[in-house]
C-alpha positions in Angstrom: 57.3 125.4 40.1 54.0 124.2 40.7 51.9 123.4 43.7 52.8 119.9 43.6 56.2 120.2 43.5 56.3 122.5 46.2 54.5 119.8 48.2 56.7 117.4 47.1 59.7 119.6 48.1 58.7 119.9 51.7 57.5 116.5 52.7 61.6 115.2 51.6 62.8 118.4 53.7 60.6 117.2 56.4 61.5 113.5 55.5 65.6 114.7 55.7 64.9 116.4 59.1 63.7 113.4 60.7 66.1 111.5 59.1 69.3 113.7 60.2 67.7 113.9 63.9 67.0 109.9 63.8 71.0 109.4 62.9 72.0 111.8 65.2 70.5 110.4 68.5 71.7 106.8 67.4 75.1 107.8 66.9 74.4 109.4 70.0 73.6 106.3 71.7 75.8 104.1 70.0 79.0 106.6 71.2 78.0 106.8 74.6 77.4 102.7 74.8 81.3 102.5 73.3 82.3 104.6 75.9 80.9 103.1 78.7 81.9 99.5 77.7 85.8 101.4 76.8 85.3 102.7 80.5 84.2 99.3 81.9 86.0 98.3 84.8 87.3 94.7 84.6 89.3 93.1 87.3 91.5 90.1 86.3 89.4 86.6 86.0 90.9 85.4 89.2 89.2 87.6 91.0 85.9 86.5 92.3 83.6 86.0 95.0 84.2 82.8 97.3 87.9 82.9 96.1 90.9 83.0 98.9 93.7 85.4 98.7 96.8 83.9 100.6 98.3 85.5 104.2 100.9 86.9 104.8 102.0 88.2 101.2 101.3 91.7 99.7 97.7 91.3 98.0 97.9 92.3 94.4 95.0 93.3 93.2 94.7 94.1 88.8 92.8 94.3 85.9 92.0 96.7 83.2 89.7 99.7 81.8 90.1 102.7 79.7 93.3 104.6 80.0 93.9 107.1 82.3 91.0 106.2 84.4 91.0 106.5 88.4 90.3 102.9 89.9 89.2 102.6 93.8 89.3 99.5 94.9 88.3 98.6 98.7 89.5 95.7 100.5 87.6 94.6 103.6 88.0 98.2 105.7 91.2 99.3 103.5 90.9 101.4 100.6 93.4 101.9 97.7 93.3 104.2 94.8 95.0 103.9 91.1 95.0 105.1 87.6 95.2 103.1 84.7 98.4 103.7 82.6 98.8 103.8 79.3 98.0 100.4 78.2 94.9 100.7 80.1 95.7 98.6 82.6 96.0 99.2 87.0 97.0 97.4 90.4 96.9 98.4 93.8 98.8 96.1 96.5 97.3 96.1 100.2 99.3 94.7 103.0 99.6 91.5 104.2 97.0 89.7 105.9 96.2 87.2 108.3 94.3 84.0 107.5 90.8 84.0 108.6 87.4 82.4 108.2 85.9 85.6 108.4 84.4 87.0 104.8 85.4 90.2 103.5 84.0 92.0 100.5 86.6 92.9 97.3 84.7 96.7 96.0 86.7 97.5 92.4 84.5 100.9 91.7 81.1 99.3 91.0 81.9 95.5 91.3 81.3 94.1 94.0 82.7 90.3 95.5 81.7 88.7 98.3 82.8 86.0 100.8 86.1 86.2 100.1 88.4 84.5 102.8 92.4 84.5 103.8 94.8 81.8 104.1 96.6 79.1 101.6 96.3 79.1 98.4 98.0 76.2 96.4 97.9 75.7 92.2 97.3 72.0 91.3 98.3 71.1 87.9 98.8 68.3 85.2 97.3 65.4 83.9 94.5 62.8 84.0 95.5 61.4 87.4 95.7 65.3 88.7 92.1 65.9 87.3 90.0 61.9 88.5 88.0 63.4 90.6 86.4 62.7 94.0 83.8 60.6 93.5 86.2 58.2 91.5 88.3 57.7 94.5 88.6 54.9 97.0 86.9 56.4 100.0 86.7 60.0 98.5 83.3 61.3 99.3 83.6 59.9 102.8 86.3 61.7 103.7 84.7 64.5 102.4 81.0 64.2 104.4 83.1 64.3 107.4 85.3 67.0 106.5 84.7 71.0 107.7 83.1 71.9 104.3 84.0 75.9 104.8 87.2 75.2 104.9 88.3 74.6 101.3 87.1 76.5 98.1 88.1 75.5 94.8 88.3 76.6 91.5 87.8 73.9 88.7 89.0 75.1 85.4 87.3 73.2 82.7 88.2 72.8 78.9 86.6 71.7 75.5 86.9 67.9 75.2 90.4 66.3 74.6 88.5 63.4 72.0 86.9 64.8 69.7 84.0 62.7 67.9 84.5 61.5 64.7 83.1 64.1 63.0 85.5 66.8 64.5 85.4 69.4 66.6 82.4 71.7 67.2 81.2 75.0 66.3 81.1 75.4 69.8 84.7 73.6 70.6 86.4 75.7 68.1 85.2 79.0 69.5 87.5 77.9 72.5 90.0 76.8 70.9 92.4 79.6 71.5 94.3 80.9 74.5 91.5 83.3 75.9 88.6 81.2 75.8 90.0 77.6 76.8 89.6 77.5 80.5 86.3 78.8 82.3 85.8 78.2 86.1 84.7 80.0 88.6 85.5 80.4 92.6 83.1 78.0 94.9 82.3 77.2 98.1 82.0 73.3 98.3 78.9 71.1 98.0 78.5 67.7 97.7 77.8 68.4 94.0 81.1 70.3 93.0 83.7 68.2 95.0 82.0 65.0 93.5 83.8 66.7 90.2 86.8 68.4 91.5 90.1 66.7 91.9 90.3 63.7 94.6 94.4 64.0 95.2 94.0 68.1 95.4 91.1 68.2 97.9 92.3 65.8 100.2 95.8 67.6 100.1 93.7 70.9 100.6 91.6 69.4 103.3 94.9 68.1 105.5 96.4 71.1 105.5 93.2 73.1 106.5 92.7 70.6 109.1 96.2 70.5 110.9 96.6 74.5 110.3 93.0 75.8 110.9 93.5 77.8 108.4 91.2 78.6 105.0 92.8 76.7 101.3 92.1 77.8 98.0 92.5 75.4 95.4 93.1 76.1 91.9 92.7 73.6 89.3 94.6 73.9 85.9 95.2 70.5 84.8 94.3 68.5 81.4 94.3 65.0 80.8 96.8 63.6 78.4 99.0 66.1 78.2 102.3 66.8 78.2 105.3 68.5 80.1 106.1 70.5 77.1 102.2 71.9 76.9 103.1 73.4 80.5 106.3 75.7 79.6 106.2 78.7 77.9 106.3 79.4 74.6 109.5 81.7 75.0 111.6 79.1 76.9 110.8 76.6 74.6 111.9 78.7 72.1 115.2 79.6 74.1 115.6 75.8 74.0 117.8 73.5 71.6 115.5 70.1 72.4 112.5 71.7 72.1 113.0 74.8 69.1 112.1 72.6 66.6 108.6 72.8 67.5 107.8 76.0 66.6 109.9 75.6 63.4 108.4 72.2 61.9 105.0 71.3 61.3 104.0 70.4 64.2 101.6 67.3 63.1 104.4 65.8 61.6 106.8 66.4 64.0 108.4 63.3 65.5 109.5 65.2 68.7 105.8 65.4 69.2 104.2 62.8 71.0 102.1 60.8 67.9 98.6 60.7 70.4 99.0 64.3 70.7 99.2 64.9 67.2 96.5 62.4 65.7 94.1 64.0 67.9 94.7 67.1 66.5 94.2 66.2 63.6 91.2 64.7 64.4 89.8 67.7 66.1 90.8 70.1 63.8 90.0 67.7 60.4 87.3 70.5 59.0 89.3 73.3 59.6 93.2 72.5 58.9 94.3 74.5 55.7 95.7 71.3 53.4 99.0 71.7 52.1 99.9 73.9 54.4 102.6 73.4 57.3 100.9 73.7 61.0 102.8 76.2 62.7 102.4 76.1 66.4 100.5 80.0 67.1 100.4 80.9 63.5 96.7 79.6 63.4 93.3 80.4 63.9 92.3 77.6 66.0 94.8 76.4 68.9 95.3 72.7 69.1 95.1 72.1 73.6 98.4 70.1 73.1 100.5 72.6 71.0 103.6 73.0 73.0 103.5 76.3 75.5 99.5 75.9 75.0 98.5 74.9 78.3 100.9 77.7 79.8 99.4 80.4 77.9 96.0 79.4 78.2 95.7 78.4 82.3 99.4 79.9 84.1 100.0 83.4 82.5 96.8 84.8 83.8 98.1 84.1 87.4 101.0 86.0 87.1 100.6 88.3 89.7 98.7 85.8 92.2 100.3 85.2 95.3 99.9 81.4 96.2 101.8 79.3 98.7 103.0 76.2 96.0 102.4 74.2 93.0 100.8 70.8 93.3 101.9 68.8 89.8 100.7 65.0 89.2 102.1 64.6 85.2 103.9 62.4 83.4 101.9 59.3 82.0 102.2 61.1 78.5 105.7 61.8 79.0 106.2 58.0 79.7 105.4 56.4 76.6 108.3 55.8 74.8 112.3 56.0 75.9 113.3 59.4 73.7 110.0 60.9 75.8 111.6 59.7 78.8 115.1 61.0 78.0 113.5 64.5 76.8 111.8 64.3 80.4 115.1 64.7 82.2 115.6 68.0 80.6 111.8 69.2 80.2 110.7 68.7 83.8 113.3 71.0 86.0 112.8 73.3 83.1 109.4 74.2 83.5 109.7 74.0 87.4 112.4 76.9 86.3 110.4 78.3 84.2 107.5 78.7 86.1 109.7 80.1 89.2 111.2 83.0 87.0 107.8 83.3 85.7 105.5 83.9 88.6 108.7 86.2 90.2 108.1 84.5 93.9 111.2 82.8 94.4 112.1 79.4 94.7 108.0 78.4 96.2 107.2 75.0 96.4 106.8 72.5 94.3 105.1 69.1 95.5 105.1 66.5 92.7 104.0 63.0 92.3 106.0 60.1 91.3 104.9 57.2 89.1 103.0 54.4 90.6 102.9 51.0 89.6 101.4 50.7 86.2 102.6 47.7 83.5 104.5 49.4 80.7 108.2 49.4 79.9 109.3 52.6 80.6 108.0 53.4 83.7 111.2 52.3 86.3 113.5 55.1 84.2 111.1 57.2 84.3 110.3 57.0 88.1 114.0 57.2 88.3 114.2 60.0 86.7 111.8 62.3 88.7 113.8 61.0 91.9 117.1 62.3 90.5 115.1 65.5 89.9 114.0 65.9 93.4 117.6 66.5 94.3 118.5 68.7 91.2 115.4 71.6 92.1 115.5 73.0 95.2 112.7 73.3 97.8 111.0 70.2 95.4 109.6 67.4 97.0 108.5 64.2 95.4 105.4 61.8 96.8 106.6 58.2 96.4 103.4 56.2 94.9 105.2 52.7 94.2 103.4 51.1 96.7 99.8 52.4 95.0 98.1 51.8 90.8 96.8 49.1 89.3 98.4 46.6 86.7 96.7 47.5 84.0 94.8 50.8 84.5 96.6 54.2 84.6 93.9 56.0 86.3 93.6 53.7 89.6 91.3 54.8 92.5 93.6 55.1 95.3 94.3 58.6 95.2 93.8 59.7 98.5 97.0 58.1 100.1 98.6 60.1 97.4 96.7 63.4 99.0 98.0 62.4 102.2 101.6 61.8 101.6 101.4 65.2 99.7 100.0 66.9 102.2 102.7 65.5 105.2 105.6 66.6 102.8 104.2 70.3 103.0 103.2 70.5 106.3 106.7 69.1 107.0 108.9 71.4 104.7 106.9 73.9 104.2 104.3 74.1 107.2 107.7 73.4 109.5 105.3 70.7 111.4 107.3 67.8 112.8 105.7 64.3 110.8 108.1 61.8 111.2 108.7 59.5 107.5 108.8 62.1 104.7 111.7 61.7 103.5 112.6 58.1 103.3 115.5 57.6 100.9 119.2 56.1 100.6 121.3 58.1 102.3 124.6 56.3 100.9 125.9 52.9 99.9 128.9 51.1 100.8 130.7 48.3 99.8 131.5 45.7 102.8 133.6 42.3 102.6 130.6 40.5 102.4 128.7 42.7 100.0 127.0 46.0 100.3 124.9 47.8 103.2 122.3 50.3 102.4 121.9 52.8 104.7 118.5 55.2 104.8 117.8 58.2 105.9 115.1 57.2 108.6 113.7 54.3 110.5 112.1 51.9 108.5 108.6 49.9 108.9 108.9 46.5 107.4 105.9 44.8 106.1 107.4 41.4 105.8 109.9 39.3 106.5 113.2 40.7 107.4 115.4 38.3 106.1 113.9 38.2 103.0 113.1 41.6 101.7 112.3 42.0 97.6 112.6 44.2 95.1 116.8 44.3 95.2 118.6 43.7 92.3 122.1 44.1 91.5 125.4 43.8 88.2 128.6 43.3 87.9 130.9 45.1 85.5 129.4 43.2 82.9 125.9 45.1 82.9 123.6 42.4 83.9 121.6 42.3 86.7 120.5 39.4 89.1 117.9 39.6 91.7 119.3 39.2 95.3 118.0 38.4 98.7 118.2 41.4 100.9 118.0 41.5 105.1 117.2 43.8 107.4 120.4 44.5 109.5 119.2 47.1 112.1 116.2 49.8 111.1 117.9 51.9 109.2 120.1 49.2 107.2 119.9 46.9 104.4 122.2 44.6 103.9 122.9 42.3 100.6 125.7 39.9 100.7 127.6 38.9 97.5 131.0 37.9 97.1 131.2 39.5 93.5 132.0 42.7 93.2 128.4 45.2 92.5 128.3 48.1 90.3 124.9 48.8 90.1 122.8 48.4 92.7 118.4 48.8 92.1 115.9 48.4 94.4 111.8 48.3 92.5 112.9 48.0 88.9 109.6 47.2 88.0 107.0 48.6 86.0 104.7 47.0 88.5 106.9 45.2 91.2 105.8 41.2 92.1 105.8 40.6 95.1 104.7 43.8 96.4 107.9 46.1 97.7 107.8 46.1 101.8 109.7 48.5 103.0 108.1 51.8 104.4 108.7 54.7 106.6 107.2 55.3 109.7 103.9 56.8 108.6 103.4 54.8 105.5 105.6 56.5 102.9 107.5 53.4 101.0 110.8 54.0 99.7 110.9 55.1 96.4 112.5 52.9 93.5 115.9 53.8 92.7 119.2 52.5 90.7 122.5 53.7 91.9 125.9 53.2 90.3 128.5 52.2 92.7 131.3 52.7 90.6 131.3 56.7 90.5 
């Protein structure tokens, strides 16, 4: 070997060496950053600084990191320790606490939240008319300059658009297009900035019953315009279901169960992406389309599993309310997510506030207000906000929303606050048929804004099926009275999709009877 090739030989040895040191300390690196983001302690996405935890329930705290790891988590002055098991996930439960307005810090090994308060916490959920916001409403940001600002924090849940433009969805709106990525909001104090946004019916709802309790109110936001009931339940009890099976069985954009808005705009938003001639199978594909049934559910209400929260807030239905077999699939759909949710979140039978219809010209709105009225006595410790009074003709998003906050907030403090608030629950208590006709009798005092003698909205059939509208009186203030010497079998009262005159009978703090159709023959 020459002297040149034993040059040659040494400068790759020396070359090699470098190489094999230059490998070894980036694998080096590269191992030890895998373990520390495998070891990376990350508490569930609820959890936050500004948020509320509510009082007097076992505080659940949770989240995840590597397996077998040893989590300390402080709480204000109480400290818990846990390891993760073998899914690498943890909780620790402190005991119950008061509500206060006094911050405490949430320390989860390194992380550390702030200003974190005690008291209510309520979900509000649903559509369009759940999600106008404040700044929309009649009176909204008024109420809100002169409200305690500290009192309420929120947390607004926003999504990808629900339209999308002609030339389909985004880069950007795909990426969230799946159950993970959909939602993204965080916990906030309020500002005139953020409530302008947040929702006008679930602020002043929060505000009420911060104001007549003293007490902090988180509210949580999970709501999406245009959809519908069946976007809310979860994929598993839809399954379980024979109305609603089919969905998960049938190509969904051609299904005829599906409501045909819901599936256009899918179409739409997914145009550059959907696999022609293939079948769209709800959860089978890479993108999730927002209204695919369960969707909503998996994307916004299974993270909260473990939350403690006092009740659900719901304004929906307007999607659900399009055509008569949507309607009819209504009667069944909406106690079953209310069950749903109940067996789901493992809290008992908690609360449920909902919203009726309110006036609004389209066909099938009367059966479908009557049908959310017969469900407030088929689910227990539900409670419905009678709206028939409120809306506008010909616009489904009207402006007065805070009435609707109001009336919502009354029915809580009453049934679930125990507060005394006289005119909640204004409804027929029975029907009976008299010589001259029929009396009505209600279950509270009534205020009449008109004329007694001649009160609308009545309407009533003989065996024959048709209805005739009748002149109704005011026979003491709990009793109507309609005389007739034919013999009724139905009797309704605001069979309307948008009632002319206006209905004028109300309860004593404003609530007006809700629209009903009764059969006297049963």
């Amino acid at each position: 070997m020459n002297f040149q090739s034993k040059k040659f030989n040494k400068t790759i040895m020396k070359k090699s060496k470098i190489l094999i040191i230059f490998v070894f300390l980036f694998l080096n690196f590269n191992l030890h950053f895998f373990a520390q983001e495998i070891d990376k302690v990350m508490p569930a996405k609820i959890f936050q600084s500004h948020m509320v935890l509510q009082q007097n329930e076992p505080l659940k705290i949770w989240g995840t990191a590597t397996v077998g790891k040893e989590i300390e988590v402080f709480l204000g002055g109480d400290k818990l320790k846990t390891i993760t098991d073998v899914n690498g996930k943890w909780e620790v439960v402190f005991p119950k606490r008061k509500a206060s307005f006094n911050p405490i810090t949430l320390k989860i090994d390194n992380i550390i939240l702030k200003d974190i308060l005690i008291g209510e916490v309520w979900i509000c959920s649903g559509q369009s008319n759940m999600v106008r916001p404040l700044k929309q409403a009649d009176g909204g940001m008024l109420a809100y300059e002169s409200s305690n600002k500290n009192a309420i924090r929120i947390l607004h849940n926003k999504h990808p658009r629900l339209v999308a433009p002609p030339e389909g969805f985004s880069k950007k709106d795909l990426q969230r297009s799946n159950t993970d990525d959909f939602f993204e909001g965080i916990w906030e104090t309020t500002t005139d900035r953020n409530i302008a946004d947040f929702s006008a019916v679930g602020w002043y709802f929060g505000h009420l019953i911060s104001q007549k309790k003293d007490v902090p109110v988180g509210l949580i936001l999970i709501a999406v315009g245009g959809s519908a009931i069946n976007n809310w339940i979860s994929p598993k009890t839809l399954k379980e279901t024979p109305l609603t099976s089919t969905y998960f069985t049938k190509d969904w954009l051609e299904n005829e169960d599906v409501d045909r808005g819901h599936r256009k705009r899918g179409k739409d938003a997914f145009q550059n992406v959907i696999e022609l001639n293939q079948p769209y199978l709800v959860g089978k594909t890479k993108y999730r389309w927002m209204c695919e049934p369960g969707f909503l559910f998996e994307a916004g209400i299974a993270d909260l599993q473990n939350l403690r929260f006092k009740g659900i807030l719901w304004y929906q239905g307007e999607t659900d309310a399009i055509t008569d077999d949507l309607v009819e699939r209504y009667k069944i759909l909406f106690p079953l997510m209310v069950k749903d949710w109940r067996t789901f979140f493992n809290q008992g039978n908690f609360p449920f506030i909902y919203v009726q219809l309110p006036r609004f010209k389209h066909t099938t709105w009367p059966e479908f207000r009557n049908i959310q009225r017969l469900a407030n006595n088929e689910i227990d410790n539900s409670f419905m906000v009678t709206t028939i009074d409120l809306g506008e003709e010909n616009d489904v998003h009207p402006t007065d929303k805070l009435p609707i906050g109001k009336r919502a907030a009354d029915l809580a403090l009453t049934n679930v606050y125990k507060y005394k608030i006289n005119g909640t629950a204004l409804d027929v208590k029975k029907i009976y048929q008299v010589k001259t006709g029929i009396k009505i009798v209600l279950t509270e005092k009534i205020q009449l804004n008109g004329n007694p003698n001649k009160i609308p909205g009545f309407e009533i059939a003989d065996d024959s099926g048709n209805y005739s509208k009748v002149n109704a009186i005011l026979n003491n203030n709990k009793i109507i009275l309609i005389e007739s010497d034919k013999k009724i079998i139905m009797v309704r009262y605001g069979w309307e999709s948008y009632p002319k005159p206006d209905l004028t009978i109300f309860s004593e703090n404003g609530s007006p009877l809700t629209p009903f159709k009764i059969n006297l023959s049963n």
